[in-house]
C-alpha positions as CSV (number, residue, x, y, z in Angstrom):
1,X,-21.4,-11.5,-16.8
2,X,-19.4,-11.7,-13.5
3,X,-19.5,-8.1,-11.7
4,X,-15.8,-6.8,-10.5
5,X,-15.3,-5.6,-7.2
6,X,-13.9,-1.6,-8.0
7,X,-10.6,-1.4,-5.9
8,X,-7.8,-3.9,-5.3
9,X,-6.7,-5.3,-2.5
10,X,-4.3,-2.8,-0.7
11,X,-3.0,-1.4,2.8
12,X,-6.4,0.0,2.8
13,X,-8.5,-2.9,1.6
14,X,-8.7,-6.4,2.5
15,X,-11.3,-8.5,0.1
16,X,-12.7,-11.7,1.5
17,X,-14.8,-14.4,-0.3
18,X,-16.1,-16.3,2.6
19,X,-16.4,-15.3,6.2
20,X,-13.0,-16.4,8.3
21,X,-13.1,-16.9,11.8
22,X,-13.5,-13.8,14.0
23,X,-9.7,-13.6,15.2
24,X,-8.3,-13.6,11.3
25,X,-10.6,-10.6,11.6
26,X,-9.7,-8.7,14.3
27,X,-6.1,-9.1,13.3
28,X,-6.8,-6.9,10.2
29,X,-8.9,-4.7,11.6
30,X,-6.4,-4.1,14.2
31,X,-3.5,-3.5,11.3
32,X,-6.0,-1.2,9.6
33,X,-6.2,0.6,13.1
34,X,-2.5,1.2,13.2
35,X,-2.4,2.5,9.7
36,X,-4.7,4.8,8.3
37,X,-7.4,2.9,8.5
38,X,-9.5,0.5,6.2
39,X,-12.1,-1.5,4.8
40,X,-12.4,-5.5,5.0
41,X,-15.0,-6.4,2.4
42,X,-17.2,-10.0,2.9
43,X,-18.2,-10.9,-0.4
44,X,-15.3,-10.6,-2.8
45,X,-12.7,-12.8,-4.2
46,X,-9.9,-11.7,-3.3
47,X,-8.0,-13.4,-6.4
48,X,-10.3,-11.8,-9.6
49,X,-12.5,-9.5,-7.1
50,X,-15.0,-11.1,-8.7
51,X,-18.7,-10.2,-6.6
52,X,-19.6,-13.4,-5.3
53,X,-22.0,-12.2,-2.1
54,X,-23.0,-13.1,1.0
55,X,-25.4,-14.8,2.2
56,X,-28.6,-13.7,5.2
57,X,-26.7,-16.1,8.1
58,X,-23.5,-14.3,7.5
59,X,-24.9,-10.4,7.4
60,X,-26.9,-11.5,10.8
61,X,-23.7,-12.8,12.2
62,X,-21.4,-9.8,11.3
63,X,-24.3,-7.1,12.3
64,X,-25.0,-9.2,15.5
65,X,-21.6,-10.3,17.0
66,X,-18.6,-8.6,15.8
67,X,-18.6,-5.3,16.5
68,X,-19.1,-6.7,20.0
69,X,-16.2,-8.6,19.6
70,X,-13.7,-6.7,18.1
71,X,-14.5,-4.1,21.0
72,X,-13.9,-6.4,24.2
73,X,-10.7,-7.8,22.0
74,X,-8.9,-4.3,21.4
75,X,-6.7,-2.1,23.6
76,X,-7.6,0.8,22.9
77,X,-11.5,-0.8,22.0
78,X,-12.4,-0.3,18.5
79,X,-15.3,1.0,17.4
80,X,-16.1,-0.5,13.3
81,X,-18.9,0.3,11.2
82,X,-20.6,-2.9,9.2
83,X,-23.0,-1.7,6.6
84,X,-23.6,-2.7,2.7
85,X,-23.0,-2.3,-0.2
86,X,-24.9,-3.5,-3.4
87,X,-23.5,-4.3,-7.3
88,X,-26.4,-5.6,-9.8
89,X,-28.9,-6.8,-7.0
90,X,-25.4,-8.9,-5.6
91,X,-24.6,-7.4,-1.3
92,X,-21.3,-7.4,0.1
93,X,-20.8,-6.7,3.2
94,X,-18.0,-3.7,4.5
95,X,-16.5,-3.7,7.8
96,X,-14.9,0.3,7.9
97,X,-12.3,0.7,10.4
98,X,-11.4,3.9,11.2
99,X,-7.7,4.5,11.9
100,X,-6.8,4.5,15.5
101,X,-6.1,7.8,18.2
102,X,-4.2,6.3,20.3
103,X,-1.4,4.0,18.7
104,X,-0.8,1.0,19.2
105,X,-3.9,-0.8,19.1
106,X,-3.5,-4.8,20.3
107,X,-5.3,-7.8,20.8
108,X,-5.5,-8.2,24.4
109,X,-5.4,-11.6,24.5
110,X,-2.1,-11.7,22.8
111,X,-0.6,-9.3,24.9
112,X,2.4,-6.3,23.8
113,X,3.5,-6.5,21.2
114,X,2.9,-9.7,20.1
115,X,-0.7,-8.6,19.8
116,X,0.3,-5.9,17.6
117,X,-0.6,-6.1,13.3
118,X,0.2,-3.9,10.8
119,X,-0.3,-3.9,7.1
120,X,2.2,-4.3,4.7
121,X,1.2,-3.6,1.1
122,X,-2.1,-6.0,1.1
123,X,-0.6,-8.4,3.6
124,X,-1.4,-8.0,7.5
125,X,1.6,-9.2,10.2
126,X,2.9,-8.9,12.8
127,X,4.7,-5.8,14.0
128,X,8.6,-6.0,14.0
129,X,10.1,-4.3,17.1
130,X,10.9,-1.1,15.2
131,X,7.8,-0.4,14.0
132,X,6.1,-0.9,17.6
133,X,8.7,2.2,18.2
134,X,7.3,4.1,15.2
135,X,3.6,3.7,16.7
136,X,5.0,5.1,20.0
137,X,6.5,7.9,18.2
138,X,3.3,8.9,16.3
139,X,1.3,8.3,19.6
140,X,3.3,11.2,21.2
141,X,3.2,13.2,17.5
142,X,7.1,12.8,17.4
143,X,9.1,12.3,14.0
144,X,12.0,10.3,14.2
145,X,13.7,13.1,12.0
146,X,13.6,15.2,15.1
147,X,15.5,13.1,17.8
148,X,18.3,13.9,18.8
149,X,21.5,11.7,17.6
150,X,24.4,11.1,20.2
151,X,27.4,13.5,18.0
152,X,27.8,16.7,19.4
153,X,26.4,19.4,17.2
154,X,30.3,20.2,16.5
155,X,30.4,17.4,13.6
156,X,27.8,19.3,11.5
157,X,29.4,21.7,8.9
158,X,29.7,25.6,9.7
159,X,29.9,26.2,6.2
160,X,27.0,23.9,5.2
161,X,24.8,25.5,8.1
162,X,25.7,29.0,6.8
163,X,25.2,28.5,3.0
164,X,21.5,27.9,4.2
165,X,20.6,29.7,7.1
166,X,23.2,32.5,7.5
167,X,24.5,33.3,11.2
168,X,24.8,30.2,13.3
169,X,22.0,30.8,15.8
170,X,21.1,27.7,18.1
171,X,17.7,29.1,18.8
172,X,16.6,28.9,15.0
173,X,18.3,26.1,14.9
174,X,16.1,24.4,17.1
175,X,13.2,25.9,15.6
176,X,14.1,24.2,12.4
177,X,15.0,20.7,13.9
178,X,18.5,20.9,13.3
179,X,19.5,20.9,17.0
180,X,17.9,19.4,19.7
181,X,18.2,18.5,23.3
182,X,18.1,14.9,24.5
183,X,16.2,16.0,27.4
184,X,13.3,18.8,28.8
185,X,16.1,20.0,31.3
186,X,19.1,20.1,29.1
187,X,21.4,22.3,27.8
188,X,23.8,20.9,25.9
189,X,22.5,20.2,22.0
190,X,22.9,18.1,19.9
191,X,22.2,17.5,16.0
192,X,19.0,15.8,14.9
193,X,18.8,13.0,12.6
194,X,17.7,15.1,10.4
195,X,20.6,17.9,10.6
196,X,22.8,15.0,10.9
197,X,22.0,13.6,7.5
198,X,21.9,17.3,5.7
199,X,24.9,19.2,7.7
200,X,27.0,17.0,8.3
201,X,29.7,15.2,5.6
202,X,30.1,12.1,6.8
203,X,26.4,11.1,8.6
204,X,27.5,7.2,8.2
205,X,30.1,7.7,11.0
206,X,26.9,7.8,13.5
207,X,24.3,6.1,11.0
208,X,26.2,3.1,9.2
209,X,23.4,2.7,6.5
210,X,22.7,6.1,5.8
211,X,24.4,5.3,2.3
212,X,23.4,4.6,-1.6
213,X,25.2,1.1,-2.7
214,X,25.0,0.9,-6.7
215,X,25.7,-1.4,-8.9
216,X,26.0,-2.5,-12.4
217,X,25.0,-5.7,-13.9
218,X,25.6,-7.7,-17.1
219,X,22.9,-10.0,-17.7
220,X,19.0,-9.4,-16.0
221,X,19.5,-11.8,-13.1
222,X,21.7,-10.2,-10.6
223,X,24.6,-12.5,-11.0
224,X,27.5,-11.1,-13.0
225,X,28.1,-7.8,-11.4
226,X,30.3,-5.0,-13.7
227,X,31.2,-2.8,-11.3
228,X,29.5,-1.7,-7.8
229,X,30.0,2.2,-5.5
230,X,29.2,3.0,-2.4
231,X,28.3,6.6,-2.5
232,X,28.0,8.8,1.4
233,X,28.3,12.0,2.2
234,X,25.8,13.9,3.2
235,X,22.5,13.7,1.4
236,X,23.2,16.5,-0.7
237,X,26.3,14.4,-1.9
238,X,24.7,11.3,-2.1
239,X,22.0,12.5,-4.2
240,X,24.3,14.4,-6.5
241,X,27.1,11.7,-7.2
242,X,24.4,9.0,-7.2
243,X,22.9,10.6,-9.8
244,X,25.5,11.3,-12.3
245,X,26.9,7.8,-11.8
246,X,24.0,6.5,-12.7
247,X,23.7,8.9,-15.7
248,X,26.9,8.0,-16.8
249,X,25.9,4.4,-16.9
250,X,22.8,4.9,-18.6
251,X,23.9,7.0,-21.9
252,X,23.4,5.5,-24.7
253,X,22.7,6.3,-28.7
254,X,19.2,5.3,-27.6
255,X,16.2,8.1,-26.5
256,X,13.2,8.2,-28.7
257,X,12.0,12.3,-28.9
258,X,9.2,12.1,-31.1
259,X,9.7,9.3,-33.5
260,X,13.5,10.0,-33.5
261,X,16.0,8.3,-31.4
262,X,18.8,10.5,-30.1
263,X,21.5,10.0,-27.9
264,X,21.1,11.0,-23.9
265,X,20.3,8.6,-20.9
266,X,17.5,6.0,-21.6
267,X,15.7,6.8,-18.5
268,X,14.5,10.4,-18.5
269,X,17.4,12.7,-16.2
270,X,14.4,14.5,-14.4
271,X,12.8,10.7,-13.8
272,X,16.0,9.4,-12.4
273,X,17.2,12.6,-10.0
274,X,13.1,12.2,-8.5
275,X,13.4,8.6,-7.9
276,X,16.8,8.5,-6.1
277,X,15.7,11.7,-4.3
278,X,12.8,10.2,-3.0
279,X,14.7,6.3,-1.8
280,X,16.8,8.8,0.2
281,X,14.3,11.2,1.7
282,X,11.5,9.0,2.1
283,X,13.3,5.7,3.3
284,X,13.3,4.6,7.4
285,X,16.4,5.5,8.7
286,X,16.1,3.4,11.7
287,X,16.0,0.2,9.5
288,X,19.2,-1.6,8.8
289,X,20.3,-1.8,4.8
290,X,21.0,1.0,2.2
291,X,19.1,2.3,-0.6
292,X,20.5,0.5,-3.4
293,X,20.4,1.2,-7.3
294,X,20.9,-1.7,-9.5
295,X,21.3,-1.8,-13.1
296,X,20.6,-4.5,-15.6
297,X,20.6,-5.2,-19.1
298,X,16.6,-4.2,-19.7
299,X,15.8,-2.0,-16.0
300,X,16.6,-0.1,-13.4
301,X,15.5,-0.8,-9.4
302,X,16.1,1.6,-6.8
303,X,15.1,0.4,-3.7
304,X,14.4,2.0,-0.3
305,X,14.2,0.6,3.0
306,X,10.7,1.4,4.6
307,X,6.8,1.2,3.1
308,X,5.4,4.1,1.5
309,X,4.1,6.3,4.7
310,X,0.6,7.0,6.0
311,X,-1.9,7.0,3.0
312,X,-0.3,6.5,0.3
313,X,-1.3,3.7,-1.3
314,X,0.8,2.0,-4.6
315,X,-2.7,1.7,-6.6
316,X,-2.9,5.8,-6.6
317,X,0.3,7.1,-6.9
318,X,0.7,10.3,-9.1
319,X,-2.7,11.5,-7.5
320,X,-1.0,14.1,-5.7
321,X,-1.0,13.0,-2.5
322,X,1.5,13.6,0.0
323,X,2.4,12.4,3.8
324,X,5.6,12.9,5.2
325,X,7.4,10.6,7.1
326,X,10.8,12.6,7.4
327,X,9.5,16.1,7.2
328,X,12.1,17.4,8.8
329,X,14.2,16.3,6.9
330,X,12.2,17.1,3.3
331,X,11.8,20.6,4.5
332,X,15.7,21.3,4.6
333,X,16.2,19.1,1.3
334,X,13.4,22.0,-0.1
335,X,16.1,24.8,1.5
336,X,18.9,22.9,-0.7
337,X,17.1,22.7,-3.7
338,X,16.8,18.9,-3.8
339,X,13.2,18.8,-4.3
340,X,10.7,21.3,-5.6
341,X,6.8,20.9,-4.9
342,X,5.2,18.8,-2.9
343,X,2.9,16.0,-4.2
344,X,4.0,15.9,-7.8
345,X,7.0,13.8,-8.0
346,X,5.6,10.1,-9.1
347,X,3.3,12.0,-11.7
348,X,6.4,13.6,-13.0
349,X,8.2,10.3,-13.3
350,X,5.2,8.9,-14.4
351,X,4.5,11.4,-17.8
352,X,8.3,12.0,-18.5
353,X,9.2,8.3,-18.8
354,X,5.6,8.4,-21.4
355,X,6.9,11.0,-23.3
356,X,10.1,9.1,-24.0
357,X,8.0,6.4,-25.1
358,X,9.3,3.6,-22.3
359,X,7.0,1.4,-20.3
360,X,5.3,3.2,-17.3
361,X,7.1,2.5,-14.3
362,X,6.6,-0.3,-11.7
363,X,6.5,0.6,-8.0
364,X,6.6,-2.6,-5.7
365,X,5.8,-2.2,-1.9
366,X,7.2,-5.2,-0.1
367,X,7.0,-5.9,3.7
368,X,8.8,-2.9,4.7
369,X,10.2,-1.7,1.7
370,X,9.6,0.2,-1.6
371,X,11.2,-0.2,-5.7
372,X,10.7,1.5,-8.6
373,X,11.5,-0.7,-11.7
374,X,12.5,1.5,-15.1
375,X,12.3,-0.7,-17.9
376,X,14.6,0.3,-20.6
377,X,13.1,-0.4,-23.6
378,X,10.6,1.6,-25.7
379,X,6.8,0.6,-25.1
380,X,5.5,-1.6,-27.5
381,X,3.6,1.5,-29.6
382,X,2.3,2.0,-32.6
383,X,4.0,5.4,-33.3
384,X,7.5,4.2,-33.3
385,X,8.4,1.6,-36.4
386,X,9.6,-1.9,-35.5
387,X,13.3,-1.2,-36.5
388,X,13.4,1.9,-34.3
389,X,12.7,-0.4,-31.9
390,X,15.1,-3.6,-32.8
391,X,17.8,-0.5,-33.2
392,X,17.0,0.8,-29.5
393,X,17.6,-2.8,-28.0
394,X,21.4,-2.8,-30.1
395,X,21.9,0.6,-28.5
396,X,21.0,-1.2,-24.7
397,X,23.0,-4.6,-25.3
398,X,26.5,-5.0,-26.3
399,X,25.2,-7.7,-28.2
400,X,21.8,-9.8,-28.9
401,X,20.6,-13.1,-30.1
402,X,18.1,-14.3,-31.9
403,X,16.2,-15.7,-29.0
404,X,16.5,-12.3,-27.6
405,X,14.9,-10.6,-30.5
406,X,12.5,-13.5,-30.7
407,X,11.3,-13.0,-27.1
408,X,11.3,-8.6,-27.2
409,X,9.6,-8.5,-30.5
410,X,6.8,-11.4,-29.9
411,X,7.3,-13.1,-32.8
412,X,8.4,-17.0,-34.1
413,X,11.8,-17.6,-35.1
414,X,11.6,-17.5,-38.8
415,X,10.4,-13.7,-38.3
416,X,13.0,-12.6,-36.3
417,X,15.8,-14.1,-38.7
418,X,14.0,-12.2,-41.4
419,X,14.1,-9.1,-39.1
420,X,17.8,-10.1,-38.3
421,X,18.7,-10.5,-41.8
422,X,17.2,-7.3,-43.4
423,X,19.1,-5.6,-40.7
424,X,22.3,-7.3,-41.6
425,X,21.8,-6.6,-45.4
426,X,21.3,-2.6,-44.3
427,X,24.5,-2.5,-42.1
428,X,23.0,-0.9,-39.3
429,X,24.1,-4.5,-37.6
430,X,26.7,-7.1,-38.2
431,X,27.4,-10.8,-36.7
432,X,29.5,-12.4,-34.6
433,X,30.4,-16.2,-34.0
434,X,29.0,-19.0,-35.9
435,X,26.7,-21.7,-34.8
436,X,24.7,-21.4,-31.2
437,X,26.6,-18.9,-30.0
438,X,26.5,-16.5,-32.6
439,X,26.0,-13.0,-31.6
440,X,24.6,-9.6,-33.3
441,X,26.2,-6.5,-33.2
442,X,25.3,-2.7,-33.7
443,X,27.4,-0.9,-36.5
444,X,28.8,2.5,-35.1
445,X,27.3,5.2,-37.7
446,X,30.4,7.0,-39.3
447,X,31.1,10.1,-37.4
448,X,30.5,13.4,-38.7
């Protein structure tokens, strides 16, 4: 029986069948030194992390010659560990790299910043000019929250700065990286990015894409669009009207509680308020693009410019673990109420979207980018009958076909005309059309 490697591949860990040539190597190890670090594992398909081995030339050549290597190829040098690690009498070999002091670590011979790498999900590339800046500012401990923006402090909102902190005072103000100087020697301040996107009511003025774009779409490819916002403001605003949009466009007769299906919003309110609250508070603000919320007929995406930060990794979210790349800017979204504690946001999207009985959600981390996928339609369980499901997808679609109900149920034709039909007998459904484009329908219970 073929032994499986524990972990997936990941911004952590890099699995390798065969030995590539040093430079694909150092490349990695370079990316996992300008992240949090890593592991590059010899042994392991990368494909079905099935334990394959290695054999005595290859251990000799990693012990003998690459950490050698990798240390006259680096600026700053870096230092790896190789060591091994045994499942059922089969070695692979592990190369750990630690995560780097001094950012950004380069191949030499490449030069900055083309010689620069950086993971992206479980891909390594090149570094794109703004995230070279990012290194700098983490080299220096500086948040890009905490820069100053070019508006005087003037645009941000008396009333706004009051409602949280009482009496204007620019010393506190400072403290709290809401105001800051754009140099050692100067005394003229100005609002942070961070007190720019909280205090002030229109941050897009200064910061174009600071913005949510949502829109609504028939159909699940993205090509007949409903309707479509743009929602600013500051994030406060944004969060708010985002939300209740959103809501509004998600209520439906459809919500299972239990093993009864009542009528609220299919994805859980305290799910949805998390996951927009996190796009906008977690995104990169110096990227170009929007979060943006789209809706279609069987999901919901909210996508946010930027990777997840630091060590969080997509194959243990809901763990608990939390790393701040605006914290800044969390800590005065804590001051408005927008968030609550620390750490527990993905588990509470996680277990609330399992109690309503929907699929767990999806979260996809692209090259510089997160999204969280809601599907809208009740797992596939045991507990809930098979028409409390069929009636859940006539409460999501305006109409369906049989080919729809074919597909969602899993079945062959001739049982999902059966399923139609005992529906249409029942009333809870009626039909419309004749011939291929015939259509079913959802009968309105009679009001009370």
């Amino acid at each position: 029986m073929a032994v499986i490697y524990p972990e997936r591949e990941s911004k952590s860990i890099e699995l390798k069948s065969l030995l590539p040539n040093f430079s694909q190597l150092i490349k990695t190890c370079v990316a996992f030194a300008n992240g949090v670090g890593g592991q590059l594992i010899i042994g392991v398909d990368d494909k079905t992390r099935q334990v394959i081995g290695v054999d005595e030339a290859t251990q000799n050549r990693i012990y003998d010659e690459f950490p050698n290597s990798i240390y006259d190829a680096t600026s700053p040098s870096l230092l790896v560990e190789v060591y091994e690690q045994n499942f059922d009498g089969v070695n692979v070999l592990v190369i750990d790299v630690p995560a780097s002091i001094k950012k950004p670590v380069f191949i030499k011979s490449e030069g900055v910043p083309k010689g620069i790498y950086l993971r992206a999900g479980s891909s390594t590339r090149r570094a794109s000019e703004d995230s070279v800046e990012e290194l700098m500012r983490e080299n220096k401990r500086i948040y890009f929250d905490e820069e100053p923006a070019l508006p005087e402090v003037s645009v941000l909102s008396s009333e706004l700065l009051q409602s949280i902190f009482g009496k204007i005072n620019p010393t506190q103000l400072v403290g709290e990286k809401v105001f800051a100087a754009m140099s050692a020697h100067s005394k003229t301040y100005h609002p942070t990015i961070a007190g720019l996107l909280t205090f002030c009511q229109s941050p897009q003025k200064y910061l174009p894409e600071a913005l949510i774009q949502c829109t609504q779409f028939r159909g699940t490819e993205g090509r007949d669009i409903i309707q479509t916002q743009e929602i600013s403001g500051n994030l406060e605003t944004q969060i708010a009207q985002s939300f209740q949009l959103i809501k509004s466009w998600l209520l439906r007769d459809y919500q299972l509680v239990g093993a009864t299906l009542r009528g609220t919003t299919i994805v859980p309110e305290v799910a949805l308020r998390e996951a927009i609250a996190n796009a906008v508070l977690h995104r990169k603000y110096w990227l170009p693009g929007s979060v943006k919320i789209a809706l279609y007929d069987d999901r919901l995406e909210i996508f946010s410019p930027g990777n997840f930060p630091g060590i969080i990794d997509v194959n243990d979210l809901g763990d608990g673990t939390t790393y701040l790349r605006n914290p800044h800017l969390v800590r005065i979204a804590r001051r408005f109420g927008l968030i609550e504690k620390l750490g527990t946001g993905i588990k509470l999207i996680f277990e609330s979207c399992q109690k309503a009985g929907l699929k767990k959600p999806e979260f996809i981390e692209g090259a510089d980018s997160v999204k969280i996928i809601f599907y809208l339609l009740p797992e596939k369980d045991n507990f809930l009958a098979e028409e409390e499901r069929l009636m859940a997808l006539f409460n999501m679609r305006e109409a369906v076909t049989l080919k729809e109900m074919q597909h969602y149920l899993q079945v062959s034709r001739n049982t999902a005309t059966r399923r139609l039909n005992q529906l249409l007998e029942s009333g809870k459904i009626r039909r419309l059309g004749k011939g291929p484009a015939v259509r079913y329908v959802r009968v309105e219970p009679p009001r009370q």
